[in-house]
C-alpha beads as a LAMMPS data file, in Angstrom:
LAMMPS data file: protein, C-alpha beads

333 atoms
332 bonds

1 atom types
1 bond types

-500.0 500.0 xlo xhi
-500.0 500.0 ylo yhi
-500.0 500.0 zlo zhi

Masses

1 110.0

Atoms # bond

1 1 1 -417.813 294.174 -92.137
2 1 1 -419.572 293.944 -95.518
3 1 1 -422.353 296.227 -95.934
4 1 1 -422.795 296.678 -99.686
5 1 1 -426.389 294.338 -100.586
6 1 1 -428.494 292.965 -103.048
7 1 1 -432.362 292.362 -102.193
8 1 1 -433.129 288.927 -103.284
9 1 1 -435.822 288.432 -105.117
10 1 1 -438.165 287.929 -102.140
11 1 1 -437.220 290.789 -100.766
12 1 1 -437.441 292.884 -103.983
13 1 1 -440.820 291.146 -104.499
14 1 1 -442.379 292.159 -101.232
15 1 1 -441.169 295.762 -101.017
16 1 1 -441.874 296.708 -104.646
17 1 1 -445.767 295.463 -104.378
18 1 1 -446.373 297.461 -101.248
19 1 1 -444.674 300.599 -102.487
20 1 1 -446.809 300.305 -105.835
21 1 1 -450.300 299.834 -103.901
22 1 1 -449.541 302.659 -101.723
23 1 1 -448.521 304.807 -105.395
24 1 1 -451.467 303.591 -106.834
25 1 1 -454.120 304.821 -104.220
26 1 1 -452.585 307.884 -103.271
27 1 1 -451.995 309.054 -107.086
28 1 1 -454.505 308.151 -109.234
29 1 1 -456.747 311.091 -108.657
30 1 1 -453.876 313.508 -108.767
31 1 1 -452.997 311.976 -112.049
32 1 1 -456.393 312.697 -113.542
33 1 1 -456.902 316.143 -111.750
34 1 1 -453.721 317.131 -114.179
35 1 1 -454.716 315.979 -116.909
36 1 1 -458.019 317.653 -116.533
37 1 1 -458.272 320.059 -113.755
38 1 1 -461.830 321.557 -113.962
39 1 1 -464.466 318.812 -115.160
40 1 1 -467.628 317.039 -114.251
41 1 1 -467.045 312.930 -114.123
42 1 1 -469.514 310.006 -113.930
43 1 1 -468.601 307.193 -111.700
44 1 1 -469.793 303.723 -111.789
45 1 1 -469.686 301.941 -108.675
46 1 1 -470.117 297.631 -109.014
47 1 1 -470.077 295.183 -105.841
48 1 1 -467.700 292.400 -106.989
49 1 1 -465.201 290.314 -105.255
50 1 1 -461.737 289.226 -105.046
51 1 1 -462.037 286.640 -107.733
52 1 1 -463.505 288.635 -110.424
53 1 1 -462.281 292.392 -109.657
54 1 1 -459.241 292.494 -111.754
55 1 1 -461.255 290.791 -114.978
56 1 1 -464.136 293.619 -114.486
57 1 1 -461.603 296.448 -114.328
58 1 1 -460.103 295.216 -117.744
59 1 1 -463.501 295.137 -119.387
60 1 1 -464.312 298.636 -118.160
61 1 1 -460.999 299.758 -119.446
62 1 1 -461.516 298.433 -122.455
63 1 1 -465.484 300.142 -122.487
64 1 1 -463.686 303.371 -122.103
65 1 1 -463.549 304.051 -118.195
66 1 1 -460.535 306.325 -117.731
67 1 1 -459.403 304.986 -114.140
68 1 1 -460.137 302.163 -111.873
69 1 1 -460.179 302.160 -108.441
70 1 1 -460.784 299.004 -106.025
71 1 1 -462.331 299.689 -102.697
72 1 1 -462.858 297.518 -99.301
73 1 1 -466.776 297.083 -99.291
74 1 1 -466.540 295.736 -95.455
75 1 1 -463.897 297.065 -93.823
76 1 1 -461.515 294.170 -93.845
77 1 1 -457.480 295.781 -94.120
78 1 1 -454.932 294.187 -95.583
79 1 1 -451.549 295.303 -94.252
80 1 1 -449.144 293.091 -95.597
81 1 1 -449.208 290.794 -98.877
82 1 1 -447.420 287.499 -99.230
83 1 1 -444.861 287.031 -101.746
84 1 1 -446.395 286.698 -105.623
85 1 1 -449.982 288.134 -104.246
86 1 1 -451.610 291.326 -104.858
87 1 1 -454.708 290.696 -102.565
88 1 1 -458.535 292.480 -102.854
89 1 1 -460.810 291.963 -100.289
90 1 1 -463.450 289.134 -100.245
91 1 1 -466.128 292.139 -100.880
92 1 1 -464.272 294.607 -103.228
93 1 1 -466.498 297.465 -105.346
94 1 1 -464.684 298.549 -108.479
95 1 1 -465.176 301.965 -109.121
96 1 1 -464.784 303.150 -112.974
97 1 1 -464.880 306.556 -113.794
98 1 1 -466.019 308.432 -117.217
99 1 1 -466.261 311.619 -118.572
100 1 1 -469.534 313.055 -117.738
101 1 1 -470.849 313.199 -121.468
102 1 1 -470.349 309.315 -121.184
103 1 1 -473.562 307.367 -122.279
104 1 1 -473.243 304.327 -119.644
105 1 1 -475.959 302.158 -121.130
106 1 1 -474.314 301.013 -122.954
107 1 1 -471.578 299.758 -120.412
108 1 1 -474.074 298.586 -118.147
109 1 1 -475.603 295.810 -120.715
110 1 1 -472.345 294.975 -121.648
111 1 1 -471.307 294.233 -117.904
112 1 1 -474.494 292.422 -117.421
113 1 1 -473.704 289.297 -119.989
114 1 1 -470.929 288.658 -117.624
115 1 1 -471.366 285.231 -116.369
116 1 1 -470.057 286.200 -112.959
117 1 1 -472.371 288.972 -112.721
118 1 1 -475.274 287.590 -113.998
119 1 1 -477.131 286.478 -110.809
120 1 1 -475.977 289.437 -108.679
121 1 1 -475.709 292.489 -110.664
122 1 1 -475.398 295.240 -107.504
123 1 1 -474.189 298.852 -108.988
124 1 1 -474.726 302.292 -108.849
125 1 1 -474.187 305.228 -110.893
126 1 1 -473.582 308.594 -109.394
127 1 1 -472.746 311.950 -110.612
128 1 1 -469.557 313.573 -109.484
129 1 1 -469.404 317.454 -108.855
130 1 1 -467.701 320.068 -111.507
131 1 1 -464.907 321.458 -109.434
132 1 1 -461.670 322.261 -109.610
133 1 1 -459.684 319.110 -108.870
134 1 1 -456.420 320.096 -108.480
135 1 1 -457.102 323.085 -105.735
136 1 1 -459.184 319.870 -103.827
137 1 1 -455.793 318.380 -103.909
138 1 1 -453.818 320.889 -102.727
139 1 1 -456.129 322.330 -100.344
140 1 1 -455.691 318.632 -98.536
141 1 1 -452.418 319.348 -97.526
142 1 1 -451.177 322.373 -94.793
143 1 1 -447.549 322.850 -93.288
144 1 1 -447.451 320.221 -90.136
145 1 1 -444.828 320.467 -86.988
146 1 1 -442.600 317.600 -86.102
147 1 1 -440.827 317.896 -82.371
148 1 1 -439.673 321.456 -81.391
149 1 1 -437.685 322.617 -84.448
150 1 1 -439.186 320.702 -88.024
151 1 1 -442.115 321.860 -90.607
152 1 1 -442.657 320.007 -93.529
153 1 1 -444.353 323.148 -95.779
154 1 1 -445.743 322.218 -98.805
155 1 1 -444.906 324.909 -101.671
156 1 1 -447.891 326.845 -102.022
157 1 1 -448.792 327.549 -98.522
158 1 1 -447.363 330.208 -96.320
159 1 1 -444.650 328.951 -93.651
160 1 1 -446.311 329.520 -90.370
161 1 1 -442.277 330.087 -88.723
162 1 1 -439.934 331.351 -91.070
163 1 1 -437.321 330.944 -87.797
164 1 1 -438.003 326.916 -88.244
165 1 1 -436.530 324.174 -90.313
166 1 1 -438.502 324.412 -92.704
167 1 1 -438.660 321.416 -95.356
168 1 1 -440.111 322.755 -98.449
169 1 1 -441.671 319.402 -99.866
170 1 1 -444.625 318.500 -102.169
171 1 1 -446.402 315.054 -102.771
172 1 1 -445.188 313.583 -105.721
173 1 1 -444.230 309.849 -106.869
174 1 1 -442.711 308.714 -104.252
175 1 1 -444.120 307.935 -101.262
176 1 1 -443.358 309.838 -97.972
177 1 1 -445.230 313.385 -97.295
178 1 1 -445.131 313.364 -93.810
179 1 1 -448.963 312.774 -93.331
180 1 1 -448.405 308.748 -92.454
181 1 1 -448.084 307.947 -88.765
182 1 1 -444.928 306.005 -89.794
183 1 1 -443.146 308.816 -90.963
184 1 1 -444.111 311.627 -88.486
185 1 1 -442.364 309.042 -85.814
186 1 1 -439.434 309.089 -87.807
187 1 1 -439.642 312.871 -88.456
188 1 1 -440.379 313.739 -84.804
189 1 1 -436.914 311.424 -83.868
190 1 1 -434.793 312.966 -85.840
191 1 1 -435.808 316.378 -84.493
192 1 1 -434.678 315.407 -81.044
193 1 1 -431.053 314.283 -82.064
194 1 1 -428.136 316.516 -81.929
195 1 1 -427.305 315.790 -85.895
196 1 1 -424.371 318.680 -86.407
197 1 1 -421.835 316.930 -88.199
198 1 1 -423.246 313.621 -88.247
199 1 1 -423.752 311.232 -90.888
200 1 1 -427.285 309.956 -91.805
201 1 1 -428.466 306.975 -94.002
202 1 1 -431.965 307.114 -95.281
203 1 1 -432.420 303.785 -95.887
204 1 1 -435.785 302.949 -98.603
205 1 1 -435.719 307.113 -99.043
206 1 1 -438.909 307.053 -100.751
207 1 1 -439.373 311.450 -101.539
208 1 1 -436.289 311.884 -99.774
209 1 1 -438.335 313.305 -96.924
210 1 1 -436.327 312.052 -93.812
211 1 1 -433.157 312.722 -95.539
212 1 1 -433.497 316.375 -96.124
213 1 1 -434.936 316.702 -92.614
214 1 1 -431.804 315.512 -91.560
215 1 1 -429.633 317.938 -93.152
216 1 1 -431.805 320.532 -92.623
217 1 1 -431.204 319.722 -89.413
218 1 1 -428.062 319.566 -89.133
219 1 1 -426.162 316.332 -90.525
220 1 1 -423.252 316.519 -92.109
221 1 1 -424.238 314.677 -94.665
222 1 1 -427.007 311.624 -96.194
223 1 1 -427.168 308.758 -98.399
224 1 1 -430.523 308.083 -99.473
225 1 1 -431.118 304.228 -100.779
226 1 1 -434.228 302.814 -102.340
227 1 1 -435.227 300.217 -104.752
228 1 1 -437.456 302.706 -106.977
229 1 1 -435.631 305.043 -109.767
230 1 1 -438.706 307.324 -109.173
231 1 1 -437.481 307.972 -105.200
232 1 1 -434.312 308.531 -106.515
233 1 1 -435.315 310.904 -109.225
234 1 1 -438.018 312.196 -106.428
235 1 1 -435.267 312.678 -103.198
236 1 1 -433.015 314.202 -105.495
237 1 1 -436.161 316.828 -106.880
238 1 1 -436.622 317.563 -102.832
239 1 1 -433.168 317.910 -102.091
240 1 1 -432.567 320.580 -104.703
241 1 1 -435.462 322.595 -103.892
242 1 1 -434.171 322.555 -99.956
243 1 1 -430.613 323.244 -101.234
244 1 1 -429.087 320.547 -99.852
245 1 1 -427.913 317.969 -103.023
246 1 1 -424.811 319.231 -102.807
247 1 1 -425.059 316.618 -99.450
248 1 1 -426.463 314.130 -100.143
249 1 1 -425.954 311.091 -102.003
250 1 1 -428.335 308.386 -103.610
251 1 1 -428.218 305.017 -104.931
252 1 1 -429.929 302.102 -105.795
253 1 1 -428.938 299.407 -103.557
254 1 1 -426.894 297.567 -106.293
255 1 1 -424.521 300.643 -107.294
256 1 1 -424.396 301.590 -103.331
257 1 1 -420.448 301.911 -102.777
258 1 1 -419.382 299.098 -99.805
259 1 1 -418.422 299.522 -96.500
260 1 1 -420.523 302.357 -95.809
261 1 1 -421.746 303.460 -92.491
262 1 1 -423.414 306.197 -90.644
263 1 1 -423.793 307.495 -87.068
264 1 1 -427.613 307.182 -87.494
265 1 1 -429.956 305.586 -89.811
266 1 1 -433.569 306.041 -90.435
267 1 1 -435.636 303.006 -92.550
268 1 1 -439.426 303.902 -92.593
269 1 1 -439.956 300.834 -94.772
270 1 1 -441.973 297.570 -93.832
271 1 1 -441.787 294.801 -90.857
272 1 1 -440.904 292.332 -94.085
273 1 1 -437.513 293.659 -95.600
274 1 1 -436.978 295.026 -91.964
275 1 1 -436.880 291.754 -90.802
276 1 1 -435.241 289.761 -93.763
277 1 1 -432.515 293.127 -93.841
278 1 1 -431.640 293.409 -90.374
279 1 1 -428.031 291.739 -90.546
280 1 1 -427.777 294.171 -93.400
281 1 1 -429.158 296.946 -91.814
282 1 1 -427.266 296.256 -88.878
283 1 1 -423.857 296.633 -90.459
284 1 1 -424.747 300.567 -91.838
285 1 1 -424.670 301.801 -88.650
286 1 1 -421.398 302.784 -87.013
287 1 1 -420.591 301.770 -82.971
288 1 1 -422.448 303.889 -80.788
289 1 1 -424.461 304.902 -83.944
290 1 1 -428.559 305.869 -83.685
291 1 1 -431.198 303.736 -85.037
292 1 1 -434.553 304.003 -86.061
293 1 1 -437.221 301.829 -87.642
294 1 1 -441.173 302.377 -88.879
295 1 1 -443.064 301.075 -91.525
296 1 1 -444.428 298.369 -88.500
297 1 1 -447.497 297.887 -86.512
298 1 1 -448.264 297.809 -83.589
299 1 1 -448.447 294.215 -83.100
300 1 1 -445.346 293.460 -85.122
301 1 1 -443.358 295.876 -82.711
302 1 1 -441.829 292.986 -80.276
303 1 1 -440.622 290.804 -83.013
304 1 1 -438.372 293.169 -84.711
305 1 1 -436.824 294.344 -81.450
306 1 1 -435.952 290.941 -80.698
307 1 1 -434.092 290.857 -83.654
308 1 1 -432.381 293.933 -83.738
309 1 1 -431.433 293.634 -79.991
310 1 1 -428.800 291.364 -81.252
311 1 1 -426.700 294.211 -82.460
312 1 1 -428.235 296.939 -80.940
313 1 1 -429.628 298.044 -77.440
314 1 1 -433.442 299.001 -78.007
315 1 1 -435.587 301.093 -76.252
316 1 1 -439.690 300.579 -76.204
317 1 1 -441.898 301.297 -79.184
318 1 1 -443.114 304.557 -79.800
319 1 1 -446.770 304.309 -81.779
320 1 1 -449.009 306.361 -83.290
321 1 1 -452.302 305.272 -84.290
322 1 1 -451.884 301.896 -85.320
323 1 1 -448.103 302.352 -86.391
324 1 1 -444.723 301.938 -84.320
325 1 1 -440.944 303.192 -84.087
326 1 1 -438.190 301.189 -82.767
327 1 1 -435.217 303.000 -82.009
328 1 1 -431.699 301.829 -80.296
329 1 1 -428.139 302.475 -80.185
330 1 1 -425.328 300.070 -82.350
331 1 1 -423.755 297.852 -79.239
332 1 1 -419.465 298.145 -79.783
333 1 1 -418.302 295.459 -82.145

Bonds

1 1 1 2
2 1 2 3
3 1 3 4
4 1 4 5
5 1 5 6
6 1 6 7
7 1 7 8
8 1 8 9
9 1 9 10
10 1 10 11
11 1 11 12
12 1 12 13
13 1 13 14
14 1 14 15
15 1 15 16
16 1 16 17
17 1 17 18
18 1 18 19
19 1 19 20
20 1 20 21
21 1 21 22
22 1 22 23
23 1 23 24
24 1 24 25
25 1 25 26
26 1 26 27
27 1 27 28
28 1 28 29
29 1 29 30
30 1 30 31
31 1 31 32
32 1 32 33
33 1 33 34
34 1 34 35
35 1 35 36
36 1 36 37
37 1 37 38
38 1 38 39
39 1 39 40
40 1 40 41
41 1 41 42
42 1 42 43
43 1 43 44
44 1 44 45
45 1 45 46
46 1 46 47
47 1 47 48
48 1 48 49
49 1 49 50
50 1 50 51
51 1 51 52
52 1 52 53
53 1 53 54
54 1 54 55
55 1 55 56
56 1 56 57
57 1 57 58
58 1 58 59
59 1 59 60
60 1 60 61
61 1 61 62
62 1 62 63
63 1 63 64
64 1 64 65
65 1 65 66
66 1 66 67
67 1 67 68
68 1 68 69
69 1 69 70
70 1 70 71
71 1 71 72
72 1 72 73
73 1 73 74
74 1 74 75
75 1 75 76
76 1 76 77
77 1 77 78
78 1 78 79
79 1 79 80
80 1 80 81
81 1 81 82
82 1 82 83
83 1 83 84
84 1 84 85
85 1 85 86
86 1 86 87
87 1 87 88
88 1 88 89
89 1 89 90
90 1 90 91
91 1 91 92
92 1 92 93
93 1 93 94
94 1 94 95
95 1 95 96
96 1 96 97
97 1 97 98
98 1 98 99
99 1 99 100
100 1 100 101
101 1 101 102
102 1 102 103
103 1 103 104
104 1 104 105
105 1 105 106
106 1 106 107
107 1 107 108
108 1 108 109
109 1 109 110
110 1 110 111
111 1 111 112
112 1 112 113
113 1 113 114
114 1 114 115
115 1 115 116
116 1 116 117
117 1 117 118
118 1 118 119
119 1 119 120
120 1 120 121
121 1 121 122
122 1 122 123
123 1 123 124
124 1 124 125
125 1 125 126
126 1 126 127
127 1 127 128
128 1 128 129
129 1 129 130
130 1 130 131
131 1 131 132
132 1 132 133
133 1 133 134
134 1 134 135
135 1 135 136
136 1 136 137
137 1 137 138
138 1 138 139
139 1 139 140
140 1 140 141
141 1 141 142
142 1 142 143
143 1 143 144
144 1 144 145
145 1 145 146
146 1 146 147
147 1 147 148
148 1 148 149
149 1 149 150
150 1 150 151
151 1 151 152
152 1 152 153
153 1 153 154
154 1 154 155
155 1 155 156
156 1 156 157
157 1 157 158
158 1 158 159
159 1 159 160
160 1 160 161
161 1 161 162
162 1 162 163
163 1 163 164
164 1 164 165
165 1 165 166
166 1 166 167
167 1 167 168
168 1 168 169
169 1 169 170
170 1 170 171
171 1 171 172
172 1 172 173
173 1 173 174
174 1 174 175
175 1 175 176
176 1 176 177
177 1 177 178
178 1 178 179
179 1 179 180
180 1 180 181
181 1 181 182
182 1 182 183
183 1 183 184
184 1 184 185
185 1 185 186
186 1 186 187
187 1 187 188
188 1 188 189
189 1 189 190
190 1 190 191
191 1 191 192
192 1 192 193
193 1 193 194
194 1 194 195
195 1 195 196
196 1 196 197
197 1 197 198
198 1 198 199
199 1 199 200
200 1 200 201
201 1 201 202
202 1 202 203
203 1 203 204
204 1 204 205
205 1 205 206
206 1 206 207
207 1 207 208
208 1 208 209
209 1 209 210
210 1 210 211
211 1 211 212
212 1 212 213
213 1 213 214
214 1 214 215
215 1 215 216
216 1 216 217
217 1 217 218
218 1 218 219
219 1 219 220
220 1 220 221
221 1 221 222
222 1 222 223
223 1 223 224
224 1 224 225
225 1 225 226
226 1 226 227
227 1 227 228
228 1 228 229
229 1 229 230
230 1 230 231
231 1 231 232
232 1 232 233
233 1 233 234
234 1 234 235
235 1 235 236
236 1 236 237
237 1 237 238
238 1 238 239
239 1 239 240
240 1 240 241
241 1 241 242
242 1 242 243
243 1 243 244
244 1 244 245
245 1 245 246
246 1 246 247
247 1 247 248
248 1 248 249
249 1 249 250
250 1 250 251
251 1 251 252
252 1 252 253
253 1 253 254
254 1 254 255
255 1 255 256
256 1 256 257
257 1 257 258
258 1 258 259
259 1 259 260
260 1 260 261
261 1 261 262
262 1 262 263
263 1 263 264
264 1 264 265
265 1 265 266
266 1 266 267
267 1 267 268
268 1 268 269
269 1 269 270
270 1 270 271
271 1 271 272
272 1 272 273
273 1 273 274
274 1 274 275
275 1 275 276
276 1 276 277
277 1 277 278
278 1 278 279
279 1 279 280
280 1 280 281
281 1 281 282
282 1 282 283
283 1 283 284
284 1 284 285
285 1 285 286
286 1 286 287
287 1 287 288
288 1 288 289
289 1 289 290
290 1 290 291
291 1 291 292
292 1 292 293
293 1 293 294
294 1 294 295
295 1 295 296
296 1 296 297
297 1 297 298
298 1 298 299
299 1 299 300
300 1 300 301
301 1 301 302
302 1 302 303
303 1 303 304
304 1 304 305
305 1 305 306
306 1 306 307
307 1 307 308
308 1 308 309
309 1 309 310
310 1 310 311
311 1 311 312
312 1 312 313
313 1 313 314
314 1 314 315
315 1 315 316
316 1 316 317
317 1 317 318
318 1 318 319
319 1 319 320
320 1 320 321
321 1 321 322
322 1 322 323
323 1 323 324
324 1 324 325
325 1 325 326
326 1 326 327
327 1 327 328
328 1 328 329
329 1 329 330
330 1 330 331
331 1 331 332
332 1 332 333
C-alpha cells in the first residue's frame, strides 16, 4: 500500500495556523526574557475586539511597543480555527509592552484619535516587577513522571531517579514539553508498551518528545515527521542530547521515503489533519501494529474512532482534563 503523502493545502493550512498560535503564546516571553533577562517593563493593557485587534497591535508596534500579546477578556476558547482564519475573541485586550523608561503619553493620545476607539477608550497601564525573567521561566518547569518507568527532566534540574528513563528535554521551538494533557497521554502509553526492538513513527514530532521516549524506551528505532523545519531542527537537538540520533530518522512529509511502516505510531496532532489523514495514517502502521492518537477533545473523541475503526480495532478514550487518546491495534490486511 502507498504510504508516502503530501498535505494538501487544507491540510497544510489548518495544521500550520494551530502550531504557530500555540508557538506564539508559549514563546513570546521567553523570547524577550533572552534578550533581556533582568529588567523592569511597562505594560499597556487596551479592551478592543476582534475587528480592530490586529490594526491596534500594528500601531503600537509601530509606537515602539516591543511585543504584543492578545488575550480572551471573557473567557470564550477557541479550540479549533477554520481554514484561512486566525480568530480573536469578540472581547480581546491587546497587551503592548515597553521598556520601563518608556514615556506612554505619548502613545496613549496617539491611540485615542483612533476612530474605533474614540467612544470607548478602556485601558490600563501597569508597572511590571524588575526580576530576573529567565530564572521565572525556568523555575516553571520541574522533572514530571509518565507511567512506571518515564521522566521528562528538564536540563537544569536534578533527576529525582537516576535508575529511570530519563528524557533530558528543554522547551524550545517546537511544541511538545510534556506539560499538555495531550502529550502526557501519549507519554504515559508508550510507557506501558513492551517497545524492545520495535519500530516507532512519531507522526507531527513537534520537539521530538514522544520519539526519544520511545527509544529511550526501548524501540528499535523512530521516524519523526512534521510539517515545521523548526521540529525537525528541534527533534533532532533532543535526540542528540539523549544520544539516540544515531536512531532515529526525520523528514518532512514530502522527502519521507514510501512504503514505510511501523509496529506503533504515536500522532499527538489535531482532530483536523487526524481526520482528513486517517487513510494515510492508517497505512504507516504495520498488521497487528499499535496506535495512538491526541491532539482531540473530549467531545471530538467518538468521531475519530469511528473513523479509524475502519482499519483498526479501538479501545475507549482515555482523557485528561479536557483532552483525549484513542488508541487501537492495525486489523490484518
Amino acid at each position: 500500500m502507498e504510504s508516502h503523502f503530501q498535505f494538501t493545502p487544507t491540510q497544510l493550512a489548518r495544521y500550520r495556523l494551530a502550531r504557530q498560535q500555540t508557538l506564539a503564546l508559549q514563546y513570546a516571553g521567553l523570547f524577550l526574557a533572552k534578550e533581556k533577562p533582568y529588567m523592569p517593563w511597562i505594560q499597556l493593557r487596551i479592551h478592543s475586539n476582534s475587528e480592530h485587534a490586529e490594526a491596534l497591535s500594528d500601531l503600537l508596534m509601530e509606537l515602539g511597543s516591543v511585543s504584543i500579546t492578545f488575550e480572551d477578556g471573557k473567557d470564550t476558547p477557541i479550540f479549533e480555527p477554520k481554514l484561512g482564519e486566525t480568530p480573536l475573541w469578540a472581547d480581546t485586550v491587546v497587551v503592548a509592552l515597553f521598556d520601563a523608561g518608556t514615556d506612554l503619553n505619548p502613545v496613549v493620545d496617539e491611540l485615542r484619535q483612533l476612530p474605533f476607539l474614540q467612544q470607548q477608550f478602556n485601558y490600563k497601564i501597569e508597572q511590571i516587577e524588575d526580576k530576573d525573567w529567565v530564572r521565572e521561566w525556568m523555575d516553571n518547569f520541574h522533572p514530571i513522571q509518565f507511567g512506571q518507568r518515564l521522566w521528562i527532566c528538564p536540563s537544569w534540574r536534578e533527576i529525582p531517579d537516576p535508575d529511570a528513563v530519563n528524557v533530558i528535554l528543554d522547551p524550545g521551538l517546537a511544541f511538545g514539553t510534556g506539560t499538555h494533557p495531550t502529550t502526557a497521554l501519549c507519554l504515559q502509553w508508550l510507557d506501558s508498551l513492551e517497545l524492545q526492538d520495535k519500530e516507532v513513527i512519531d507522526f507531527g514530532c513537534g520537539s521530538g518528545i514522544l520519539a526519544v521516549a520511545a527509544l529511550k524506551l526501548g524501540a528499535k528505532s523512530a521516524i519523526g515527521i512534521d510539517i515545521d523545519y523548526q521540529a525537525i531542527d528541534a527533534s533532532r537537538d533532543n535526540a542528540t542530547r539523549n544520544q539516540v540520533i544515531d536512531r532515529l530518522s526525520l523528514y518532512l512529509p514530502q522527502d519521507q521515503p514510501q512504503g514505510i511502516q511501523a509496529d506503533v505510531l504515536v500522532a499527538n496532532i489535531l482532530a483536523g489533519p487526524l481526520r482528513e489523514l486517517a487513510p494515510q495514517i492508517a497505512s504507516l502502521v504495520k498488521p497487528g501494529g499499535k496506535l495512538a492518537l491526541s491532539g482531540l477533545l473530549n467531545e471530538q473523541a467518538e468521531e475519530l474512532r469511528e473513523i479509524y475503526s475502519e482499519w483498526f480495532t479501538v479501545d475507549a478514550a482515555a482523557h485528561k482534563e479536557d483532552w483525549s487518546r484513542l488508541t487501537g491495534v492495525r486489523k490484518s490486511l
